[in-house]
Residue, then its C-alpha position, 0 to 999 in steps of 0.5 A: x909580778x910575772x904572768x908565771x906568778x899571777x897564774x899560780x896565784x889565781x889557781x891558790x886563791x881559787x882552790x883556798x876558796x872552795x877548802x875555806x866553803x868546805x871546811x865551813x860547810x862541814x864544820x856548821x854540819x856536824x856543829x847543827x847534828x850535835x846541837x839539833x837536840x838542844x834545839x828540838x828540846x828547847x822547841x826553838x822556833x826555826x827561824x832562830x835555828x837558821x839565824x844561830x848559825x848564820x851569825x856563827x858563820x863568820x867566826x867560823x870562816x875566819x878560824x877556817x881560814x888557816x887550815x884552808x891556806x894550808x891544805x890549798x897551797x899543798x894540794x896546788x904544789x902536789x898538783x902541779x909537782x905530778x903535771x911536771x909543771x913545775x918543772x917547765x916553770x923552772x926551765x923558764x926561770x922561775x925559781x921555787x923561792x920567787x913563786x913562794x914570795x908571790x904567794x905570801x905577798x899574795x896571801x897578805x890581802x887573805x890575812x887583812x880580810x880576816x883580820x878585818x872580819x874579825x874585828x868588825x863582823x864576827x864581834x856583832x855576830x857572834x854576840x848575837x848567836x851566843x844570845x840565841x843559844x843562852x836565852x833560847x836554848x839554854x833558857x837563861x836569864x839574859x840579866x845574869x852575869x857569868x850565869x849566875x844570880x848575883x854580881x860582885x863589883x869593885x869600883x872606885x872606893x866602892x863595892x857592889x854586890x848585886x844578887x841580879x842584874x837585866x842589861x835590857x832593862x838596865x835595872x839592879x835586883x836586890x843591890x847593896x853598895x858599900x862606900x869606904x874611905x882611905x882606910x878601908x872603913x865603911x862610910x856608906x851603905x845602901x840597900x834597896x829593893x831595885x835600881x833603875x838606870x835613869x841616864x846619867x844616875x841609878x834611882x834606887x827604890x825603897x832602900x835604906x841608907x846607912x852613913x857614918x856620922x862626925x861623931x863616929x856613929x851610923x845614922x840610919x834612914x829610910x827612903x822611897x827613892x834615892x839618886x846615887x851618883x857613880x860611874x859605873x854605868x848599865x854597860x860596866x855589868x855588861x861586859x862580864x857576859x860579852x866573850x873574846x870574840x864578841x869582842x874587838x881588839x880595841x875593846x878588849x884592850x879597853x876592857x883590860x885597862x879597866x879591870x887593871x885600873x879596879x885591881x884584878x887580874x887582867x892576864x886573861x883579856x891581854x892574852x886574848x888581845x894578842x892572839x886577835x892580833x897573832x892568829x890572822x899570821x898564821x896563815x902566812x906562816x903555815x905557807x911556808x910549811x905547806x910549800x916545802x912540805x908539798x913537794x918533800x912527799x914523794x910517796x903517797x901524793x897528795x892525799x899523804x900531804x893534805x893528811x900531814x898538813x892537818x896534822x900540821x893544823x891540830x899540832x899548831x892547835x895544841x900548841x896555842x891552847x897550852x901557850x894561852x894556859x900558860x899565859x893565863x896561868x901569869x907563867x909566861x907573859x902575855x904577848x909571848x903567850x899568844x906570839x908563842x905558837x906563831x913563832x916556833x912554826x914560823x921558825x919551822x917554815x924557815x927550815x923546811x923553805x931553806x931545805x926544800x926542793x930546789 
């Protein structure tokens, strides 16, 4: 990399640095002036106020950041196309097309850091900032999942209808499960007052158990404590409360396979999965566009261009949303769901690259 390339590089890494701090700032800002009444309301205690959005911060960074790669490579190319600067860096050799190359090779060390963060900061944080904001906010009973009173489960054979669960204390209010044989006929039923999670089985407490006889009749008893053997442990009624961004790209791959395997719908976390792995590219992609765009503007200057590059931002927006619906929607499939977005811009950027400026 010539010493050309290397001074471009360090002005773009210098101006994506203090966009991605403002647009954070900002963005936190008007978050805490629409929330500060939730938090007053709740009378929260000040120190969960300041780490609620601490933990947010790092969600916050990473979706900042392709906005911030835009607005930084069009406000450095508008600069330097008013300095005549990049003139003289044609005059030495220097075409447009090897600078931008630098660049996006420069901008892969932005991407693998954003991927990183997401995968391994934001899932811990956000995690515990959406706690902050459900049980010391919102009030809500940590032990509910998907806010409501009761969960129903399938498993292997099985299906459990818990009217309330608390991931804390890993125990089961109110549970009943039902065993069934190949053909779908109840051979077991267990209702009880609790379980509790005992480390390898649930002891559930004052119960009765229903079972099916040899002679095809049900026998009935009555028990104070009963081990049931499933596997399904405490973590298994956990994974409903838990968000895309609480969780990795592992994870949710993990978790999807787990819900295809119990037969439901598992579209929604694929999707999700791939857009952890889509999103991060966006800011190589955006690059292109921001470069040919820069220097295509010849009235207005730079406050022109920055306009038209979060035009450019909220339109990618838009388009993610409606790829993502659609592919929740099982109207398109999931990896072209969450890739949608990154290749209509990328196709957009290599036109705009081939017909700039030269």
């Amino acid at each position: 990399m010539s010493i050309l390339s290397k001074y471009v590089l360090q002005e773009f890494y210098r101006l994506f640095a203090f966009c991605e701090g403002l647009f954070v700032f900002l963005f936190l800002t008007v978050d805490f002036m629409q929330k500060i009444d939730n938090f007053i309301e709740a009378k929260a205690a000040k120190a969960a106020v300041l780490l609620y959005f601490l933990y947010k911060a790092p969600f916050i960074m990473v979706n900042m950041v392709p906005p911030a790669v835009l607005i930084s490579v069009i406000v450095l190319f508008t600069s330097m196309k008013k300095k005549n600067e990049l003139t003289a860096l044609r005059t030495s050799g220097l075409s447009l097309f090897t600078l931008s190359k630098a660049m996006l090779l420069g901008s892969l060390f932005i991407v693998a850091g954003m991927f990183l963060v997401s995968e391994t900061v934001v899932p811990y944080t956000s995690s515990k900032g959406n706690r902050i904001w459900n049980v010391d906010v919102q009030k809500q009973d940590p032990g509910l999942f998907y806010g409501k009173e009761e969960i129903w489960y399938r498993g292997g054979n099985a299906i459990y209808w818990i009217r309330q669960f608390n991931p804390k204390d890993q125990t089961m209010g109110n549970p009943r499960f039902y065993f069934f044989d190949s053909a779908f006929r109840v051979v077991k039923k267990i209702e009880a007052r609790k379980a509790v999670w005992q480390g390898n089985h649930w002891r559930v407490e004052s119960g009765m158990l229903q079972e099916l006889q040899e002679d095809g009749q049900y026998g009935f008893t009555k028990f104070e404590a009963y081990a049931l053997h499933i596997r399904e442990t405490p973590e298994t009624f956990m994974r409903g409360t838990r968000k895309p961004e609480e969780m990795s790209y592992w994870q949710l791959k993990e978790y999807a396979e787990t819900v295809r395997q119990e037969g439901y719908n598992n579209a929604k976390y694929l999707v999700d999965m791939n857009i952890k792995l889509a999103f991060p590219f966006i800011s190589l992609i955006l690059l292109t566009i921001g470069v040919p765009l820069a220097l295509s503007v010849k009235k207005g200057g730079t406050p022109l261009a920055v306009s038209i590059g979060m035009a450019v931002c909220f339109l990618y927006v838009l388009v993610l949303g409606l790829a993502r619906s659609l592919g929740l929607a099982s109207v398109l499939p999931p990896l072209f769901s969450a890739w949608l977005a990154n290749l209509l811009f990328l196709f957009l950027g290599i036109y705009m690259m081939i017909h700039m400026e030269r």
